[in-house]
N, C-alpha and C positions, 0 to 999 in steps of 0.2 A: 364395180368398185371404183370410187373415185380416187385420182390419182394424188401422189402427195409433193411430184414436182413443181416449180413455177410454174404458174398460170401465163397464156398467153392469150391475150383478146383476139379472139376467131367473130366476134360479132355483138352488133347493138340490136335490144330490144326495141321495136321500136312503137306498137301498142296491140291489143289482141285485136284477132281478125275474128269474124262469128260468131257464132252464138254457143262454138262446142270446144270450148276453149285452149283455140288456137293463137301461137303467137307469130306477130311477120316480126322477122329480123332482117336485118341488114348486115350483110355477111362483108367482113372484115378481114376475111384470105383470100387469097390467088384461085384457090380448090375447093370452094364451099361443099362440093359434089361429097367430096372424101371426110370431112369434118361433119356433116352435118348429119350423121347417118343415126339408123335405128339404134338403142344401147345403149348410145354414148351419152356419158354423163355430161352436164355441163356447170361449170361453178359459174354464179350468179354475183356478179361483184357492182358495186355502186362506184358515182365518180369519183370517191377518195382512191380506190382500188381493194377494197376491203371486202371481204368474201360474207355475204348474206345471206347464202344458201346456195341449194344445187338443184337441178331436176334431169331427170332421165330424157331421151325424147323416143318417144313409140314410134314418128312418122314424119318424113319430110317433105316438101316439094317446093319447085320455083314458083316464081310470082312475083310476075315483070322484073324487077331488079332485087327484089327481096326474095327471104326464103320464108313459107308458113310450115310452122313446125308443131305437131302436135304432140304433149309430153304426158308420161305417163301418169294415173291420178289426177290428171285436172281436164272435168270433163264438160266444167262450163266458164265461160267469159268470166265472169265472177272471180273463178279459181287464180285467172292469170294475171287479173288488171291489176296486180300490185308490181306485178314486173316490168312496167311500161319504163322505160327510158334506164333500165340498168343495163348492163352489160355482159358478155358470156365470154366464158374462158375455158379454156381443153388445160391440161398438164402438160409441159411441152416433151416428155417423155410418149404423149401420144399420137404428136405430128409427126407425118416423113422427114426422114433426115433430111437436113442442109444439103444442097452440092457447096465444093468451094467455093469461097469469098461472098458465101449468102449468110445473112444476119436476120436476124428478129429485130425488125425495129425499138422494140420495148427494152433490149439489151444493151443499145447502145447507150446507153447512160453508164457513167462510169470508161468508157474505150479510153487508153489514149493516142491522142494524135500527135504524126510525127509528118513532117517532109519527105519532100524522096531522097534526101540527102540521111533522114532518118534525125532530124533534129527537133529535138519536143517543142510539141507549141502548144500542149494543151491537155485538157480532159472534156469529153463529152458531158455536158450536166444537163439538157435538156433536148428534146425534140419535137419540131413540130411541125402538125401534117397538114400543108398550105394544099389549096388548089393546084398550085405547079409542081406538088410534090416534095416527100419531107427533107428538110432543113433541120441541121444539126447546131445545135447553142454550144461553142466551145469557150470554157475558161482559160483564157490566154496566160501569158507571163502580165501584161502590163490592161488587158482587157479580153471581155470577152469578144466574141465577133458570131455571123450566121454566116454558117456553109452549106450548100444546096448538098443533098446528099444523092450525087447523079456521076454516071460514072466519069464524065470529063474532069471530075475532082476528086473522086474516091479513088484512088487507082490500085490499092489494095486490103480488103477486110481479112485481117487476122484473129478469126472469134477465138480460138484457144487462147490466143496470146493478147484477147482485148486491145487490140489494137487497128486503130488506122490509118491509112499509110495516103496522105492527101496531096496535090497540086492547088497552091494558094493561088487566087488569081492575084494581079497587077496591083498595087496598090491597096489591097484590104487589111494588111496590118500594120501599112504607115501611119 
């Protein structure tokens, strides 16, 4: 049964492999092992983020840095080349809990940020996942600004309370 909480991107299609219609993904969690398992549904969303269907998956395994995943009912290349370059998502009701101060990236839209003094500077409205790792778009009082989202500046994520608690560097919101 497919779940009815928010979706969280656990991975990109990325085109079918073989001829017995297998897909490689490119796995998009820390745990692909735990996520990618026999069963488990997975919703099928496009780049708007809008959900286009779902499929089951019978069977998984690695493959070099990707995962080939074989899903139920689709038993040739044919079946799967429409899902080439969409996206997969779980319900986040079906991942392991958080430990403290761990976020879903996808979440942090909307957070706000404050100093360690605890003085608002902001709302999260965008994210994005550079090479050096994700950078958070905050709408200031008088602009917006990018903040590396790394712990020498995040110094504490409050997810209950959508909040977080950052270290400005030197001169970025002069």
């Amino acid at each position: 049964m497919e779940s009815t909480a928010p979706p969280i991107v656990v991975g990109r299609v990325r085109k079918p492999h073989g001829l017995k219609g297998e897909l490689a993904i490119f796995p998009l969690t820390d745990d692909p092992e735990a996520v990618f398992t026999g069963g488990r549904v997975l919703r099928l969303l496009n780049l708007g983020g809008d959900q286009v269907g779902s499929v089951t998956i019978a069977a998984g395994r690695g493959y070099h840095r990707e995962l080939l995943l074989k899903l139920r009912d689709h038993g040739s290349r044919e079946s799967v080349e429409g899902y080439r370059q969409l996206f997969v998502a779980v319900g986040r009701d079906e991942l392991p809990p958080l430990e403290d101060g761990q976020v879903y990236i996808q979440e942090l839209a909307g957070f706000a940020v404050v100093d360690e003094a605890g003085t608002p500077l902001g709302i999260v409205s965008d994210v994005y996942d550079l090479p050096a790792g994700p950078v958070i778009e905050v709408q200031g009082e008088k602009r917006e600004f990018l903040l590396p989202f790394r712990g020498e500046y995040i110094r504490e994520t409050d997810r209950d309370g959508r909040r977080l608690t950052v270290t400005i560097p030197d001169g970025l919101l002069d």
